[in-house]
ZABADO-634557 format. One line per field, with one value per residue: residue number from 1; y, x, z of N, C-alpha, C in turn. Coordinates in Angstrom, 2 decimals, decimal comma. Example, Ala and Ser with C-alpha at 12.3 -4.5 7.8 and 13.67 -1.06 7.14 Angstrom:
2
k = 1;2
n.north = -5,69;-2,25
n.east = 13,19;12,85
n.up = 7,80;7,08
ca.north = -4,50;-1,06
ca.east = 12,30;13,67
ca.up = 7,80;7,14
c.north = -3,30;0,03
c.east = 13,20;12,90
c.up = 7,80;7,87
***
This chain:
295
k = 1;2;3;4;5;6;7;8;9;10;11;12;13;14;15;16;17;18;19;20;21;22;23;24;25;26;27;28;29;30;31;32;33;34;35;36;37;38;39;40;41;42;43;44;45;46;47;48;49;50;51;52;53;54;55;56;57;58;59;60;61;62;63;64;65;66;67;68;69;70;71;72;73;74;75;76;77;78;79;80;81;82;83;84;85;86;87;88;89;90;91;92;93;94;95;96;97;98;99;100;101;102;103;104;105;106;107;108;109;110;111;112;113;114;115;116;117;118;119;120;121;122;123;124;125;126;127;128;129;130;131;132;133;134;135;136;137;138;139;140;141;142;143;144;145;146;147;148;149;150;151;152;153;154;155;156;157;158;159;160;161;162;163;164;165;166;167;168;169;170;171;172;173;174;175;176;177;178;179;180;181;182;183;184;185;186;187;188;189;190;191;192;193;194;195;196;197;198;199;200;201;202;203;204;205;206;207;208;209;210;211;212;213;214;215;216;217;218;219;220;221;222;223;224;225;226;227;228;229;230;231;232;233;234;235;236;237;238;239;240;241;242;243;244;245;246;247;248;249;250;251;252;253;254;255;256;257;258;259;260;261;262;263;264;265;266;267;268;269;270;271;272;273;274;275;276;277;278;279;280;281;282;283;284;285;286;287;288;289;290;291;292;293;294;295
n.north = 127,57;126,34;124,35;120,80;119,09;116,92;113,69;111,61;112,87;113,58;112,64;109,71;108,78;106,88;104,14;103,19;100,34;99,48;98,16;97,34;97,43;99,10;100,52;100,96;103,17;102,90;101,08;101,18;100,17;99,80;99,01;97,01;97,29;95,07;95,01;93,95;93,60;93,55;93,80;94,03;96,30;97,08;99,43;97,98;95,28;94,34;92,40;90,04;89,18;88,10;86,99;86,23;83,83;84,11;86,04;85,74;83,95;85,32;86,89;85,13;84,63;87,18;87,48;85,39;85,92;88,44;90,31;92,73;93,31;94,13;95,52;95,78;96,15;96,67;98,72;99,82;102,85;104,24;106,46;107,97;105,76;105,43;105,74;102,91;100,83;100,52;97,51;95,88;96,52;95,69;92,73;92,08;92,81;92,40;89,20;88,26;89,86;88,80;86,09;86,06;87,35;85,26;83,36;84,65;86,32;89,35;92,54;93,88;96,04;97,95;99,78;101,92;104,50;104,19;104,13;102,50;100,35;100,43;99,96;96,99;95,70;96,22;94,50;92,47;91,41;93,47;96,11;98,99;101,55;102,77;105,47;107,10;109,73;111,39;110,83;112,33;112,16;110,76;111,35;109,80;108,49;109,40;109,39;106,39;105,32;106,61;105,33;103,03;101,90;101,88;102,18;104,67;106,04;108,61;110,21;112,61;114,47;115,35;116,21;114,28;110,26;110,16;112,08;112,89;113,01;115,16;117,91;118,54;120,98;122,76;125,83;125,17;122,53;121,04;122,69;123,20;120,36;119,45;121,26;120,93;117,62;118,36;119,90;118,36;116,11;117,67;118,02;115,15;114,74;116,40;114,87;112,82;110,95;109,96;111,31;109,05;107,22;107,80;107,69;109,53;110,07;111,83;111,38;109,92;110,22;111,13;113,18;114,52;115,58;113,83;115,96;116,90;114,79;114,15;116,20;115,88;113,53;113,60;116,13;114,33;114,19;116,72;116,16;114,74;115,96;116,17;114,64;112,07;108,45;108,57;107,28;105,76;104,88;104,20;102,14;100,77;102,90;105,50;107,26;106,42;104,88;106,54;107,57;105,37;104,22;101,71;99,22;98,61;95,84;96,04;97,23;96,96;96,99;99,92;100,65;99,39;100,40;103,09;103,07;102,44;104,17;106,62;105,64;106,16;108,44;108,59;107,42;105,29;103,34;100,96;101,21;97,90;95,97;94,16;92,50;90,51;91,54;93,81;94,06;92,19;94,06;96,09;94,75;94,08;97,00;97,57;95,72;96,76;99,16;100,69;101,77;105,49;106,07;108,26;108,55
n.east = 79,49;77,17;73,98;74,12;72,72;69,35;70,56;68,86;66,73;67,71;68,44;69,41;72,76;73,91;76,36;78,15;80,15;82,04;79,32;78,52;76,45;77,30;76,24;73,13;70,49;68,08;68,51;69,15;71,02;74,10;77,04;79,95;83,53;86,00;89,42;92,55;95,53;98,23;100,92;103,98;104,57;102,28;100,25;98,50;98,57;100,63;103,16;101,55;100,46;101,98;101,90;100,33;98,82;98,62;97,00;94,86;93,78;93,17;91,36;88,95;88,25;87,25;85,33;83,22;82,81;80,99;81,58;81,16;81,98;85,77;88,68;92,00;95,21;99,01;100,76;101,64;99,99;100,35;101,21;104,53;105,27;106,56;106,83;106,64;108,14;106,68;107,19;106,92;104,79;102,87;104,19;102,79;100,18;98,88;98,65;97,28;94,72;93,70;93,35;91,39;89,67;88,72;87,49;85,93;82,87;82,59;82,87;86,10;87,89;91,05;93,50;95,04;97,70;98,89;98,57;99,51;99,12;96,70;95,60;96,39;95,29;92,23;92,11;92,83;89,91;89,71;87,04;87,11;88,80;90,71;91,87;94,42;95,40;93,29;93,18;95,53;98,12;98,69;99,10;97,85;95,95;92,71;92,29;91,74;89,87;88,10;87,64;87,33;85,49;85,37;84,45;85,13;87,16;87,64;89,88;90,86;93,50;95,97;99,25;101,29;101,70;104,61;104,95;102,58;101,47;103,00;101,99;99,66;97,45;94,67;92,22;89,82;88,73;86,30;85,03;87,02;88,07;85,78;85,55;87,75;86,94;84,83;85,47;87,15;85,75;83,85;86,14;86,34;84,83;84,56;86,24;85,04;83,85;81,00;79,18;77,89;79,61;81,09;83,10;83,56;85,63;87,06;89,09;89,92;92,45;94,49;96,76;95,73;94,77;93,46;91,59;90,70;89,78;87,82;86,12;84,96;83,81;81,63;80,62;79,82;77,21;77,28;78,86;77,03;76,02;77,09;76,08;77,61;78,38;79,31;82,22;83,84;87,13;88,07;88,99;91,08;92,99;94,74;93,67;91,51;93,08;93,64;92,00;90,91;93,19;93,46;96,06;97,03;95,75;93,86;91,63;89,24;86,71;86,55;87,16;84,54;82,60;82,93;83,11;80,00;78,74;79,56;78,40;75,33;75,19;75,51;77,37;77,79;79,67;81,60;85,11;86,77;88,82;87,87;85,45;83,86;82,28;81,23;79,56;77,81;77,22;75,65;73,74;72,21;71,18;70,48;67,78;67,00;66,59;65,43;67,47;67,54;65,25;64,42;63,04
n.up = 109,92;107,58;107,82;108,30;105,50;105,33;105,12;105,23;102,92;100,93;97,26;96,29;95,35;92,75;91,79;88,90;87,24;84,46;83,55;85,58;88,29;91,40;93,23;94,24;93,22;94,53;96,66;100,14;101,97;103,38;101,33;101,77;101,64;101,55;102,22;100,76;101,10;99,51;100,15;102,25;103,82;104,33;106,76;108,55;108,09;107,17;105,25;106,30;104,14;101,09;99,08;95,54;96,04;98,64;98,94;97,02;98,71;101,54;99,77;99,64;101,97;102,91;101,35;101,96;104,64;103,81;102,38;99,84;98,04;96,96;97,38;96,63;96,95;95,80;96,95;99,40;101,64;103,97;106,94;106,04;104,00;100,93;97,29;95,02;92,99;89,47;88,05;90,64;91,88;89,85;90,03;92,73;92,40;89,77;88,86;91,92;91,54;88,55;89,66;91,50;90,62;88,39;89,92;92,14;91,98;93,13;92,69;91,68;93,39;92,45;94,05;93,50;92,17;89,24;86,30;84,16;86,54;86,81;84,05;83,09;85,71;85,06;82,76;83,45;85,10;86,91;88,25;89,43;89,65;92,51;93,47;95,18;94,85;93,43;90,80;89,73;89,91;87,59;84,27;82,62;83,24;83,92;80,95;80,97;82,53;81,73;79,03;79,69;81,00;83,73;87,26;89,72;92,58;93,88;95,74;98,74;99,65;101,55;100,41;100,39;100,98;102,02;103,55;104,72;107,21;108,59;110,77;109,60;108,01;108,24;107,43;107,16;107,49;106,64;104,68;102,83;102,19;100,93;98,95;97,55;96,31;95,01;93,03;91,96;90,83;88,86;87,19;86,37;84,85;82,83;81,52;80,48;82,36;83,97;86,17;87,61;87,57;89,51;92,73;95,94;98,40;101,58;102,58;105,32;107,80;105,91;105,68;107,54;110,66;114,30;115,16;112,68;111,39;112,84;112,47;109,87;110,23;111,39;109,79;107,31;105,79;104,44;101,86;100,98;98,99;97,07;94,93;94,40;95,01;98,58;99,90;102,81;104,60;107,57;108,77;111,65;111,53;112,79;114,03;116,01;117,37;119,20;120,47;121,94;123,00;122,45;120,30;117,33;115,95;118,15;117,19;116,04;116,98;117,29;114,61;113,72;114,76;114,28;111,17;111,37;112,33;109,96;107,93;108,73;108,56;105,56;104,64;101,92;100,80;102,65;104,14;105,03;106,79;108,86;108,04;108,73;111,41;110,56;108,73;110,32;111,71;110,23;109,46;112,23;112,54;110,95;110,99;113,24;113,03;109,66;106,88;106,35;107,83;109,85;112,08
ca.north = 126,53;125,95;123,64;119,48;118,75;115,71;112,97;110,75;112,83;113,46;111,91;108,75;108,78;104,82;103,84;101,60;100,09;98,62;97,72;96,54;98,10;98,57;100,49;101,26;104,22;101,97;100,16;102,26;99,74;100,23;97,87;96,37;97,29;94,25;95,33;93,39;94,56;92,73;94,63;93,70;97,13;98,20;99,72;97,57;93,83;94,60;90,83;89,16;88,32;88,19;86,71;86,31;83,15;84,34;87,58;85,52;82,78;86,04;87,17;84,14;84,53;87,74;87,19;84,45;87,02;89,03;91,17;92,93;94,28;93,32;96,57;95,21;97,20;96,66;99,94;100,75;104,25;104,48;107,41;107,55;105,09;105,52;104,64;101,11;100,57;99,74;96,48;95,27;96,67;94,63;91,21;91,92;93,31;91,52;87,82;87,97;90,35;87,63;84,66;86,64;87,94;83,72;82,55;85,54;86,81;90,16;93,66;94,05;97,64;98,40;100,88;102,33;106,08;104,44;103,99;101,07;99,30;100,01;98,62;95,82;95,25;96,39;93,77;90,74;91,85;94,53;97,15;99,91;102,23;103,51;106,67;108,48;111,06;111,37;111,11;113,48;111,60;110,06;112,26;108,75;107,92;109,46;108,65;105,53;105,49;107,02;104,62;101,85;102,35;101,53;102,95;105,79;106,53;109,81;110,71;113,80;113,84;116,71;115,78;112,73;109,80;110,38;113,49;113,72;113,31;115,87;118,71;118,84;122,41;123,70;127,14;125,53;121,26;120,56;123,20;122,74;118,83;119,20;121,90;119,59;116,79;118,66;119,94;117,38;115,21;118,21;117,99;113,98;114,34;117,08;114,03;111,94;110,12;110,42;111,16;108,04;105,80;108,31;107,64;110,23;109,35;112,32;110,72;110,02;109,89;111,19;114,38;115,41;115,22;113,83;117,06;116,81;113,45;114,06;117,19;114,99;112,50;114,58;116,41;113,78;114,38;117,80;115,53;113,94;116,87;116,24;113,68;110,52;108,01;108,67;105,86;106,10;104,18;104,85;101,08;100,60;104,15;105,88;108,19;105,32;104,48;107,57;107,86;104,29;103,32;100,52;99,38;98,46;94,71;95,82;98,76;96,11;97,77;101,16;100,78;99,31;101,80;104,48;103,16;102,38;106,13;107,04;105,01;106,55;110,09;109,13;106,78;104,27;101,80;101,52;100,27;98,03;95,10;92,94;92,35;90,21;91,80;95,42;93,21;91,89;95,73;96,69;93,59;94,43;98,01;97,42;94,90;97,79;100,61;100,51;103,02;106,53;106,26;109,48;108,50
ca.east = 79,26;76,12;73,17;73,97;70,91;69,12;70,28;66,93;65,69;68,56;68,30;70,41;73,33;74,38;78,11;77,97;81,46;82,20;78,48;77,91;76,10;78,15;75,42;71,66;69,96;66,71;68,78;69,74;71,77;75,40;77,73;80,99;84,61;86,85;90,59;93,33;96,88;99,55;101,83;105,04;104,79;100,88;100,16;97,34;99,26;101,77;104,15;100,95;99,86;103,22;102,61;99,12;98,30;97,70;96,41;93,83;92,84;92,02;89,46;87,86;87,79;87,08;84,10;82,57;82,82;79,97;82,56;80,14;83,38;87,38;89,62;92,98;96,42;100,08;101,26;101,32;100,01;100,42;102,39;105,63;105,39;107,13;106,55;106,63;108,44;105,62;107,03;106,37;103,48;102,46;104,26;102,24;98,67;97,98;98,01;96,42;93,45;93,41;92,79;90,44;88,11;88,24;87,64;85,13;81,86;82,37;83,68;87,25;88,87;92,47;93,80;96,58;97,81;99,76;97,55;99,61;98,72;95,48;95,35;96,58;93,86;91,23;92,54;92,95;88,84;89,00;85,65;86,92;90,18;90,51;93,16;94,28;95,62;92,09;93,33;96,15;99,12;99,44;98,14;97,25;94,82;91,53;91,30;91,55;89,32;87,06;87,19;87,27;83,87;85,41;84,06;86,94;87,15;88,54;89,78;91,29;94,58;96,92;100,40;101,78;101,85;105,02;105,10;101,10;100,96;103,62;101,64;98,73;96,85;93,41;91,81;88,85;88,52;85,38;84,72;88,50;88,03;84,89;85,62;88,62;86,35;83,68;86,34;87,85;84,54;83,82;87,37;86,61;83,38;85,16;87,25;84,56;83,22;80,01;79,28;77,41;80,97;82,39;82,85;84,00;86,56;87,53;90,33;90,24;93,78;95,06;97,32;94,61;94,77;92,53;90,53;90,47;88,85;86,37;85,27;84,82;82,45;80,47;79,91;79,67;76,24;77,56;79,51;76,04;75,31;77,82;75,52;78,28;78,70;80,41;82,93;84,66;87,65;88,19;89,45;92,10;93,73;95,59;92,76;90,80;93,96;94,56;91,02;90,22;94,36;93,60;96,83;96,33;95,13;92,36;90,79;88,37;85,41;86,40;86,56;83,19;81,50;83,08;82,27;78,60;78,39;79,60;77,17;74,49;75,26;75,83;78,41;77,30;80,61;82,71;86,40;86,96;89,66;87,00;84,75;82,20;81,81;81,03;78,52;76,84;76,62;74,71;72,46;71,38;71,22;68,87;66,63;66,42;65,56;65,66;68,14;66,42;63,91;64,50;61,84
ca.up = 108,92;107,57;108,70;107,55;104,93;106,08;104,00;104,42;102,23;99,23;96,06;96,42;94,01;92,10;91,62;88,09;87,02;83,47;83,09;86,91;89,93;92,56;94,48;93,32;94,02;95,45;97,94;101,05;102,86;102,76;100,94;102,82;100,98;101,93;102,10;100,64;100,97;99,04;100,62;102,89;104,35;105,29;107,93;109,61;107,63;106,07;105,78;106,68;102,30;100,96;97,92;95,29;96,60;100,20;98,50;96,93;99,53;101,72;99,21;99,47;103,56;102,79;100,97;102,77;105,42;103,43;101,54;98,51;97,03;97,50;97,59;96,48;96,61;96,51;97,46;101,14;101,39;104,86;106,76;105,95;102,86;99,76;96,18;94,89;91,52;88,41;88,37;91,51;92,23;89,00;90,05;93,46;91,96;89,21;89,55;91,98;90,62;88,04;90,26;92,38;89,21;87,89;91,14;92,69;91,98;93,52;91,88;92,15;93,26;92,95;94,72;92,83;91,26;88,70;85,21;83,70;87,01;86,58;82,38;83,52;86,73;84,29;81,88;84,79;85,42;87,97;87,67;89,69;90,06;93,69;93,29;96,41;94,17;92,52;88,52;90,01;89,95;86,29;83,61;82,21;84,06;83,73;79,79;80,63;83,38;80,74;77,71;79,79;81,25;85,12;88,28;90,37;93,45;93,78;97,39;98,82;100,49;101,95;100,30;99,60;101,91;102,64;104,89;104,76;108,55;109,15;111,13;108,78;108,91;107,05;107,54;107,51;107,02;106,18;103,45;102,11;101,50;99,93;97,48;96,42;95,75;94,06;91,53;90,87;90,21;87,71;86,44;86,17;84,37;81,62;81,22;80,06;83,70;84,16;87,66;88,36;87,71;90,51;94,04;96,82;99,98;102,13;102,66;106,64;107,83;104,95;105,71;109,02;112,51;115,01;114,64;111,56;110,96;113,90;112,32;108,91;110,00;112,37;108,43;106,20;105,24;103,56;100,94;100,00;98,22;95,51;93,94;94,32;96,01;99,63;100,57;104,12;105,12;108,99;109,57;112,32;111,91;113,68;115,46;117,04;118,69;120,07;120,94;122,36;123,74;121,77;119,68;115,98;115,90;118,86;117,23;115,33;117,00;116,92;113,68;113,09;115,46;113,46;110,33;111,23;112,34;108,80;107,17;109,15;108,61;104,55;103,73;101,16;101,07;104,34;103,40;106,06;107,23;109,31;107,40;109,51;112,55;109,98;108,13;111,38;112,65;109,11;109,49;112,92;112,45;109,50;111,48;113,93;112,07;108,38;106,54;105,62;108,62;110,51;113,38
c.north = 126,29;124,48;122,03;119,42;117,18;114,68;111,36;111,04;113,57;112,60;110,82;108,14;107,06;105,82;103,02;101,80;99,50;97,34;97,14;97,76;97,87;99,14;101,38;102,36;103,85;101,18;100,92;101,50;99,40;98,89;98,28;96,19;95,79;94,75;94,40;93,87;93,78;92,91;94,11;95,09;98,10;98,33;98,77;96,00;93,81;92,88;89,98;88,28;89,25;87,81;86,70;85,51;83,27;85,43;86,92;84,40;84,40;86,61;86,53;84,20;85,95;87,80;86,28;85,21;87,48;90,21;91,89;93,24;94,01;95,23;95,76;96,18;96,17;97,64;100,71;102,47;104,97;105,63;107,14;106,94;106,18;104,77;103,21;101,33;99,90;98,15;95,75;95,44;96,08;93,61;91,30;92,06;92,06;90,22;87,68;88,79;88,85;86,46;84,95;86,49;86,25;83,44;83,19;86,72;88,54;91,34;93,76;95,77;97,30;99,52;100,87;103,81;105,85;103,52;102,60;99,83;99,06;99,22;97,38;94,88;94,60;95,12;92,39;90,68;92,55;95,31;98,50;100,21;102,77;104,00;107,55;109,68;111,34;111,58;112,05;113,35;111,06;110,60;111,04;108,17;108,18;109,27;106,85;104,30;105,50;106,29;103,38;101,43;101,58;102,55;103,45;106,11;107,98;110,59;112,23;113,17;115,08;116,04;114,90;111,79;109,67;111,19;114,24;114,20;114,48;117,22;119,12;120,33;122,54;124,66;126,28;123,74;121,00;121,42;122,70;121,47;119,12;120,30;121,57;118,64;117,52;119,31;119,01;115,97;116,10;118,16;116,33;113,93;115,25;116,03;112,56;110,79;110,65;110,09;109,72;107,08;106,71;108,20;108,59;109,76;111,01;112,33;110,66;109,28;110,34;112,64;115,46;114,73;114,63;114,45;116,38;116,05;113,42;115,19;116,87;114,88;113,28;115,47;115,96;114,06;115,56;117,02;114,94;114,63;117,09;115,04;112,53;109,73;107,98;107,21;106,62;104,61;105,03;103,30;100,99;101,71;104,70;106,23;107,43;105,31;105,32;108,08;106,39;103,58;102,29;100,72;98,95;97,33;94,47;97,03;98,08;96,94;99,20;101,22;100,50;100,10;103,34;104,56;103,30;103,81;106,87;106,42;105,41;107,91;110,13;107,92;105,50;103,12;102,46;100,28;99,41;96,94;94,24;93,72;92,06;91,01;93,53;94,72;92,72;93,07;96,18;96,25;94,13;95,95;98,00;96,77;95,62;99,24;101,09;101,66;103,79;106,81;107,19;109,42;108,52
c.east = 77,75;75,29;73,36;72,73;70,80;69,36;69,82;66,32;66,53;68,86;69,79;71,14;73,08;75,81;77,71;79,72;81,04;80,55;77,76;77,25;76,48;77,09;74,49;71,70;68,78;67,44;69,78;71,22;73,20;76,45;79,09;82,18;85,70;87,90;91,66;94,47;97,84;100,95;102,63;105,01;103,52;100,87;99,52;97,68;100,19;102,94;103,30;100,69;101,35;103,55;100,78;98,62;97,64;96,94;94,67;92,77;92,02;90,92;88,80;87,10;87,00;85,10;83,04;81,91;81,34;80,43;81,58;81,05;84,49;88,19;91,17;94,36;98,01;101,18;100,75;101,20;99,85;101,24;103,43;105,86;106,39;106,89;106,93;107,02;107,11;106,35;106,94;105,61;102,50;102,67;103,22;100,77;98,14;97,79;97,14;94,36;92,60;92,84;91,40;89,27;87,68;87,72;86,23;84,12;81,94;83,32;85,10;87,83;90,48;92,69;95,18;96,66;98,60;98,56;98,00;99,33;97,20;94,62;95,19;95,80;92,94;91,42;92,12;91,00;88,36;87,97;85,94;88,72;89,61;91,89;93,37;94,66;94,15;92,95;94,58;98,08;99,83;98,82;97,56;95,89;93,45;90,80;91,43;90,76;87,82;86,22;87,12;85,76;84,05;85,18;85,71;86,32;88,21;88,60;90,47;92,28;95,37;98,52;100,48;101,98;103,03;105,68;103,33;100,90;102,22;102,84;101,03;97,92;95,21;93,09;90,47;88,70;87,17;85,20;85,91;88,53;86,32;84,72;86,71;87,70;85,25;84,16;86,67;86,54;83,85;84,47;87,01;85,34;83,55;86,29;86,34;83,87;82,63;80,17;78,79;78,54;81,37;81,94;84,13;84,71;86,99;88,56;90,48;91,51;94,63;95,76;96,29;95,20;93,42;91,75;89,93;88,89;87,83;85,54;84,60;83,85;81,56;79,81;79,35;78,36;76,27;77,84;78,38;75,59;75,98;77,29;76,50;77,87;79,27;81,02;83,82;85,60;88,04;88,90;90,78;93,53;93,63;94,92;92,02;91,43;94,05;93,24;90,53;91,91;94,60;94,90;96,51;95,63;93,95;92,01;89,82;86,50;85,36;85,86;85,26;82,08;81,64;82,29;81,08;78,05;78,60;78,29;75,56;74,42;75,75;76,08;77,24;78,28;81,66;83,60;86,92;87,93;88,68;85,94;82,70;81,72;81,04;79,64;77,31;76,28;75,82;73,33;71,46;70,71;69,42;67,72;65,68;65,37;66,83;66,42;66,92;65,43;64,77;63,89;62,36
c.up = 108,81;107,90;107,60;106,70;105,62;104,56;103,85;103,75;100,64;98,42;96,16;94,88;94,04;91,53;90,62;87,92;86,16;83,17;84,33;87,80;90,65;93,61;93,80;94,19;94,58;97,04;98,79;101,62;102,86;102,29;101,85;101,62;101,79;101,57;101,91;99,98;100,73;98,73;101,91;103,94;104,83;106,59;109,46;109,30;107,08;106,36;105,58;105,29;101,39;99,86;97,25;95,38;97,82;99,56;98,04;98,18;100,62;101,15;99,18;100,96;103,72;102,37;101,70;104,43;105,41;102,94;100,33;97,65;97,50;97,04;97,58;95,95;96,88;96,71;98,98;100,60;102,82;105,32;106,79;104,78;102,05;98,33;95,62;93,47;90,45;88,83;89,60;91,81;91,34;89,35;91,39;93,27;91,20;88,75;90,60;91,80;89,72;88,42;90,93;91,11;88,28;88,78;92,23;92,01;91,48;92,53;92,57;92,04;93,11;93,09;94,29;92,42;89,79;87,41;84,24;84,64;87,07;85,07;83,06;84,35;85,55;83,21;81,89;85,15;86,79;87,65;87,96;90,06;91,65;94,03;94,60;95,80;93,60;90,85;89,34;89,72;88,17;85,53;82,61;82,41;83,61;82,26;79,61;81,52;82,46;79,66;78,36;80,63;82,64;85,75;88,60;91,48;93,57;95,22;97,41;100,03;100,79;101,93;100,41;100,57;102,80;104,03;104,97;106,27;109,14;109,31;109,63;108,99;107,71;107,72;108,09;106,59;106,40;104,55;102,50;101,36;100,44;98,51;96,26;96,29;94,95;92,91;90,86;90,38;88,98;86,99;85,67;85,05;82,77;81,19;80,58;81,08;83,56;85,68;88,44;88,56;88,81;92,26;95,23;97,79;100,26;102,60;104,17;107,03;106,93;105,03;106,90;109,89;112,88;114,90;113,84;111,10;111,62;112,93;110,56;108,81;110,69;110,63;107,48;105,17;104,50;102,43;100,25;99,03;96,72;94,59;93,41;95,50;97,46;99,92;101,51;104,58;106,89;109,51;110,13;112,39;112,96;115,05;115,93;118,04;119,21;121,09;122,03;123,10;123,22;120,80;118,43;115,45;117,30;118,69;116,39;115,79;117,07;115,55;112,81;113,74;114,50;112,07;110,16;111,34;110,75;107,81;107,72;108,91;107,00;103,51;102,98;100,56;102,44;103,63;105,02;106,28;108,20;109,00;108,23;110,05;111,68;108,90;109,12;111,86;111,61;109,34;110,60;113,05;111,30;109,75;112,65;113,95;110,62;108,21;106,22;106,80;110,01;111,36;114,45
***
């Protein structure tokens, strides 16, 4: 495999959404995805926001936090899952979207594959689609992705969440994931995205192993070379636990050690479920030694 480029010194993409900056190309220091799952069946809360009242009071705790962005789904896409009927994943999405986008500042993601739940977001004032299929799933999707002038996240995933984690295999992970994302960000951009609305996920956890995901982030800085955004979720999955014994409500600092390692070797949003303590690790990190400074 060839040699990581150093990326202190590659041209730092911008993420805009529907007329916003979600992340400049002047400002190194990585923005903070807040996760809100209005879902009965996630992996890491599932029960806990049960309806779009709790859905929204956490974006407020969320935010207060130091949240720069809210990530909002109600489709577990955990392993094992299964799809979620349009309408419920509407009575669960978008109220509270709605209350959130009256009520909050900050850009709203939804994390969905299904294109009438994303109208509808986009409608309520979400800015950004976040597709684990990348555009792959609803042939709806990307023109309306397109005309609606919202940011995409476009991840990579090995089969469907339901049997993704069943004995996952690549020839060869690192190249494999990134020559699916660098298609399909060409595919997204013959679709009318300009690259700057597009943001990258590798998808960690997503149809890999342990390997896998180690041999990921240890790369990430390859992925900078596709001129997006990188976003890394790594929060409170699986491979922490398996790496740290920790069970799923004490992998809080795995996951912000992991993330901060991603964000050092690239990432430019970390998707994360605690919020603060991944906000306090940026802060000091940055008071230590500034992003970009290679010394």
């Amino acid at each position: 495999m060839s040699e990581s480029p150093d990326v202190s010194r590659a041209p730092r993409a911008r993420w805009e959404a529907r007329g916003r900056t979600i992340v400049s190309g002047e400002d190194p220091i990585p923005k903070v995805m807040g996760i809100v799952n209005a879902t009965p069946d996630s992996f890491s809360d599932g029960g806990r926001i049960v309806g779009p009242a709790q859905a929204v009071a956490h974006a407020h705790r969320l935010v207060r936090a130091g949240a720069d962005l809210l990530d909002l789904g109600g489709e577990s896409s955990r392993p094992g899952s299964r799809p979620v009927p349009l309408a419920e994943e509407l009575r669960r999405v978008i109220p509270a979207v709605a209350a959130v986008a009256a009520e909050l500042g900050v850009p709203i993601s939804v994390d969905t594959t299904k294109a009438e739940v994303a109208r509808q977001a986009l409608d309520a004032g979400a800015a950004i689609i976040n597709d684990i299929s990348a555009m792959g799933a609803d042939p709806a999707m990307p023109r309306l992705v397109a005309d609606s002038g919202a940011g995409v996240v476009l991840m990579h995933m090995q089969g469907v969440p339901a049997t993704m984690q069943v004995n996952p295999k690549y020839e060869d992970v690192v190249p494999e994931v990134y020559d699916f994302l660098a298609r399909r960000v060409e595919w997204a951009e013959a679709q009318g995205i300009p690259r700057e609305r597009i943001a990258i996920d590798p998808g960690i956890g997503f149809g890999k192993t342990i390997d896998h995901n180690l041999e990921i982030l240890r790369n990430l800085a390859r992925f900078d070379t596709l001129g997006c955004v990188l976003l890394i979720g790594t929060s409170r999955k699986g491979f922490l636990g398996t790496i740290t014994g920790r069970g799923l409500h004490q992998r809080a600092t795995a996951s912000i050690v992991s993330s901060l390692a991603a964000c050092l070797a690239g990432a430019r949003v970390v998707r994360v479920h605690d919020v603060a303590p991944m906000v306090d690790a940026i802060k000091v990190w940055t008071a230590v030694r500034p992003w970009g400074d290679s010394s």
